[in-house]
C-alpha positions in Angstrom: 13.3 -99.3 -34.5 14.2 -96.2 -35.9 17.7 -94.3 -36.2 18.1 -90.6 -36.2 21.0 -89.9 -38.6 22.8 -86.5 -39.5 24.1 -87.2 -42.8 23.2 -89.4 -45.6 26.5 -90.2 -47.7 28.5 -90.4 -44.5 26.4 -92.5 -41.6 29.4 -92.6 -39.3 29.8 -91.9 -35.5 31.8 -89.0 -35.1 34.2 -90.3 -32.0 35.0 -93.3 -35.0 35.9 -90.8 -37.6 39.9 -91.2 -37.1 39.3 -95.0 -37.3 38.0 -95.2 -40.7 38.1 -93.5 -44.2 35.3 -95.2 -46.9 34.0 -93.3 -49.2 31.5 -94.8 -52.2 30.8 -93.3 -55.6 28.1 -92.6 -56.6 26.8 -91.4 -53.1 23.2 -90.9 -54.4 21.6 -92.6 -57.5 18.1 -91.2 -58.9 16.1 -93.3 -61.2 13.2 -92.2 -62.8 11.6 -96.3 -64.2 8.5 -97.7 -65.6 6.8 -100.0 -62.5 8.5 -103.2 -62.8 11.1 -102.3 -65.1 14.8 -103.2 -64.3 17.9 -101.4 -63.6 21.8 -101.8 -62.5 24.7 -99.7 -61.7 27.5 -100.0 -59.8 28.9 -98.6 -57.0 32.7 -98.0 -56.0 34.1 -98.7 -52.2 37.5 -96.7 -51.7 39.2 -97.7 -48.3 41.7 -94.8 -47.4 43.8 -96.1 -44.6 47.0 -98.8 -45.1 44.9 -101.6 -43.9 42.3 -104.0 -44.9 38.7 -103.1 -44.1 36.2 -105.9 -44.2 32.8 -104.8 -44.8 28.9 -105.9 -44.9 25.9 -104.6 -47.0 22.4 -104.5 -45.6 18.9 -102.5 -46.8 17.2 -99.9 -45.1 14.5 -98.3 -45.9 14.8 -94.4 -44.8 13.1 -90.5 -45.1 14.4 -87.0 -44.8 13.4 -85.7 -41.6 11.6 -82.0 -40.5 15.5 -80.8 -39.4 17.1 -82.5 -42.8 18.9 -85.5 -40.7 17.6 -89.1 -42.1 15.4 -91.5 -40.1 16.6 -95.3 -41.3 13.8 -97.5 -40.3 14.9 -100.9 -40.0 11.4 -102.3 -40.1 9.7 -103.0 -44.0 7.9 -100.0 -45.8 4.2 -100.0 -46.3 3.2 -102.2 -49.0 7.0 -103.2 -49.5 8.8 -100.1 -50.8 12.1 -100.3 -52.7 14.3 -102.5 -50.4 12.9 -105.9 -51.1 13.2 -105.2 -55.1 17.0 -104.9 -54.5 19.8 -107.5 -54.7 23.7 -106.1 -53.8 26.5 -108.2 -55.0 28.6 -109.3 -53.2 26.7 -108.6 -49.7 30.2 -109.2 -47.6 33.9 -108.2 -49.1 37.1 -106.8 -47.9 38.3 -103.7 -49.1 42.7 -103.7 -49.7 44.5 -101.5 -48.3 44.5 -98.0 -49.4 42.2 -100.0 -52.4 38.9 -100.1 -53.7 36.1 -102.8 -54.5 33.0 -102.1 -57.0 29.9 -103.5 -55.7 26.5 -104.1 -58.0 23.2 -103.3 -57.2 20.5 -104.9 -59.1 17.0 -104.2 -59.0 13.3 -103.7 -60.6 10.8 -100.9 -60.2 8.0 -101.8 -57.8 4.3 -102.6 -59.6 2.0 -99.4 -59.2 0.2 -101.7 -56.7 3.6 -101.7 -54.9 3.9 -98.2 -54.7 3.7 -95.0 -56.1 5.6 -91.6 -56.6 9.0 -92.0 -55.2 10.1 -94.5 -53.3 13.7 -94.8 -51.8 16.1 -97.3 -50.1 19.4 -96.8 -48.5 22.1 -98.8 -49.2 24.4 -99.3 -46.1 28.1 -100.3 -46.1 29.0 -101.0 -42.4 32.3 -101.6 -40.9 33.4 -103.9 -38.2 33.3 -103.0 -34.6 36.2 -101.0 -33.3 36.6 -99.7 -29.5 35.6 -95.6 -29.3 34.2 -93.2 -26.4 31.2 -91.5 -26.2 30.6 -89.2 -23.1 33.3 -90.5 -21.6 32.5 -93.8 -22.0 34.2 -96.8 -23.6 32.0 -98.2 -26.4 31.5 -100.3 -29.3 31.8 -98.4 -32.2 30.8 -99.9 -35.8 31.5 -97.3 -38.5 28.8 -97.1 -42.2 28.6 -95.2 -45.0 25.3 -94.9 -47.4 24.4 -94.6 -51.0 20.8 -93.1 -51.1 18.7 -94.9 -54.0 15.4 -93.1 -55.3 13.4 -94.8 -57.4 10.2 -92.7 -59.1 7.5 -94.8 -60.8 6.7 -93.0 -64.2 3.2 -92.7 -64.5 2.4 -92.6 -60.8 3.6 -89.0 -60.2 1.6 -86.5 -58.0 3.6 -83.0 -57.4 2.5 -80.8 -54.9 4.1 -78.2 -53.0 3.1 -75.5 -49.8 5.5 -72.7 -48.8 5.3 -70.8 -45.7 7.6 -67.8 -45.5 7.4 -65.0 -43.0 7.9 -64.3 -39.3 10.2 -63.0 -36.4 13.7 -63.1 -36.1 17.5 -62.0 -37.9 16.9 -65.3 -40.2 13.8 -65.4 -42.4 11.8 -68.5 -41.5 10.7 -70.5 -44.6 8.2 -73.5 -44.3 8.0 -76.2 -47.0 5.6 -78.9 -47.1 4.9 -81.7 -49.7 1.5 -83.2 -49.6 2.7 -85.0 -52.9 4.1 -88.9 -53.7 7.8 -87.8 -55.5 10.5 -86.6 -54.0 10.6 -82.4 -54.5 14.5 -80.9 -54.7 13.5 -77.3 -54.6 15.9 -74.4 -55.0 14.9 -70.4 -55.0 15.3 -67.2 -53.6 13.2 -64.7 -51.3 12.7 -61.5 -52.2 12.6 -58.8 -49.3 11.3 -55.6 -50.4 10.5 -52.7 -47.6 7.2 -50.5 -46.6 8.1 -48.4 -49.9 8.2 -51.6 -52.3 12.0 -51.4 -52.9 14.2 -54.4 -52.5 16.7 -54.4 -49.8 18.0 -57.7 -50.1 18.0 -61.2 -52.2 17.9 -64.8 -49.8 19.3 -67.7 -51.8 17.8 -71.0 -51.1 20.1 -73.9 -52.2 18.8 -77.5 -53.6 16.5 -79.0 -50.0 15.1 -82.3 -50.6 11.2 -82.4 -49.3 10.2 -86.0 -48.8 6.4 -87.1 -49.9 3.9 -86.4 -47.2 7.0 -84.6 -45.2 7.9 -80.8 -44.9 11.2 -78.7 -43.9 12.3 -75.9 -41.6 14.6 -73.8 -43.2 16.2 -70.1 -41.6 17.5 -67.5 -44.7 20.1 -65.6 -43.2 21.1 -62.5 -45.0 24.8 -61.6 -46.2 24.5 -58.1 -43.8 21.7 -57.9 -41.1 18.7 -55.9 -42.0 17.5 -53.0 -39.9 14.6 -53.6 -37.6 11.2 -53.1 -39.4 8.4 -54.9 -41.1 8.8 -56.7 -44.7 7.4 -57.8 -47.2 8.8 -61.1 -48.2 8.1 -62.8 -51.8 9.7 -66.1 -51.7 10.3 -67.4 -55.6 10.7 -71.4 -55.8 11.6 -73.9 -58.5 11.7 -77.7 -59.0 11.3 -80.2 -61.9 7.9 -80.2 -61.2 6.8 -76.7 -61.6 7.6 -73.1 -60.1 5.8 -72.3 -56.6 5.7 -68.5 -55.0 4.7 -67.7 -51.7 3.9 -64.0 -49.8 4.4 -63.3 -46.4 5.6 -60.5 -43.8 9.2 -60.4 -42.0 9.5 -58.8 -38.6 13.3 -58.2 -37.9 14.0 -57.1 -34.4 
C-alpha cells in the first residue's frame, strides 16, 4: 500500500485542519553516522487547542516523489532500510491541553550490508478519529503530523547528479535526476542570456530535495515575463556534494 502525501511536516487532511493543531520540533532530523553507530534526540509534541489530544507513533518508511509530494510506503524497505533500527518512546501518550509532550527516538545506523547512501524513515504522530467531509461526504477523519529522519551511512556515499534545462513555455523547465545513493538538496540559479550573449534575467532555484535513484520537475518563473524569442539558458547548481552546470535553449512564446 502506498500513500500519496502533499507535505511532509504536516501529513494532515485538509477538511480536519480546524479540528487539530500539532505541531513537532524538530520537523526534519539529518544524521550523517558510521554503519551501526548509535544516535538519539528528541522530539517536542505541542497540542494547540484547549483539549487533550491523545496520540500514537508508528514507522514508515517514505521517498520524495517526481512532483515533490511524499509516497509513505507502509510495506518494509529493501534490505530493511531505517525503520526497523528505530525505537520511539513512549509509542502512545496524551498531549494536555494547550501543552506539550517530548518524545525520544532511539536508533542505530544500518550495517553497510543493510544499506547504503541515505536512507530515511518517517516518523508519524497520528491523531484519533474525528467525523469530517470530503466531497460532500461524511467521513472518518484521523489527523498526523511527521518528522522526516535521514540517516547517511559515512563511507557508503555515491553523489551523482543530471540536469536538464531548456524548453517551451513562460516558466523555464528544469529537470533533475539523481542516479546517486544520498539524498542531494540542490539550490542554484539559471542564467538566461539572449541571441547577442547578454543576460536578460537571473532564475533562482531554492533548496529541492532529489531522492536516490529519483528526479524532479521543476518550472522557473521569472520576476517580469520575457519577450518571445530563443535563449540561451545556463543553469548553475550547488550541493554539498559538488557544483553541477547544465546548457540548454529556452523558447518563450
Amino acid at each position: 500500500m502506498r500513500k500519496a502525501l502533499a507535505l511532509l511536516s504536516l501529513l494532515v487532511y485538509p477538511a480536519a485542519l480546524a479540528q487539530v493543531n500539532l505541531t513537532i520540533s524538530p520537523a526534519r532530523v539529518e544524521l550523517f553516522l558510521a554503519p551501526g553507530e548509535p544516535f538519539a534526540f528528541p522530539v517536542v509534541v505541542q497540542n494547540g487547542l484547549p483539549r487533550e489530544e491523545p496520540l500514537t507513533v508508528r514507522l514508515a518508511p517514505f521517498r520524495v516523489r517526481e512532483d515533490g509530494s511524499v509516497e509513505i510506503r507502509e510495506e518494509p524497505s529493501p534490505g530493511g532500510g531505517l525503520c526497523p533500527a528505530l525505537q520511539i518512546r513512549p509509542t502512545a501518550f496524551t498531549v494536555p491541553p494547550s501543552g506539550k509532550v517530548e518524545v525520544r527516538v532511539e536508533g542505530w545506523a544500518p550495517g553497510a550490508n543493510e544499506g547504503q547512501g541515505t536512507l530515511a524513515c518517517l516518523v508519524v504522530f497520528t491523531a484519533q478519529p474525528r467525523p469530517g467531509r470530503q466531497g460532500g461526504i461524511q467521513v472518518s477523519l484521523r489527523p498526523e503530523v511527521g518528522l522526516a529522519l535521514y540517516v547517511t551511512l559515512r563511507g557508503t556515499e555515491k553523489a551523482s547528479l543530471r540536469a536538464g534545462v531548456g524548453g517551451e513555455g513562460e516558466a523555464l523547465p528544469v529537470v533533475l535526476e539523481n542516479p546517486g545513493n544520498v539524498l542531494q538538496r540542490v539550490n542554484g540559479e539559471a542564467l538566461v542570456l539572449n541571441g547577442e550573449g547578454k543576460e536578460v534575467a537571473r532564475l533562482r532555484l531554492e533548496e529541492v530535495p532529489v531522492w536516490p535513484g529519483g528526479r524532479r520537475k521543476l518550472l522557473l518563473e521569472p520576476k517580469s515575463p520575457l519577450p518571445p524569442g530563443r535563449y540561451r539558458v545556463v543553469l548553475v547548481l550547488e550541493s554539498a556534494y559538488g557544483r553541477y552546470a547544465a546548457e540548454g535553449v529556452w523558447a518563450v512564446p
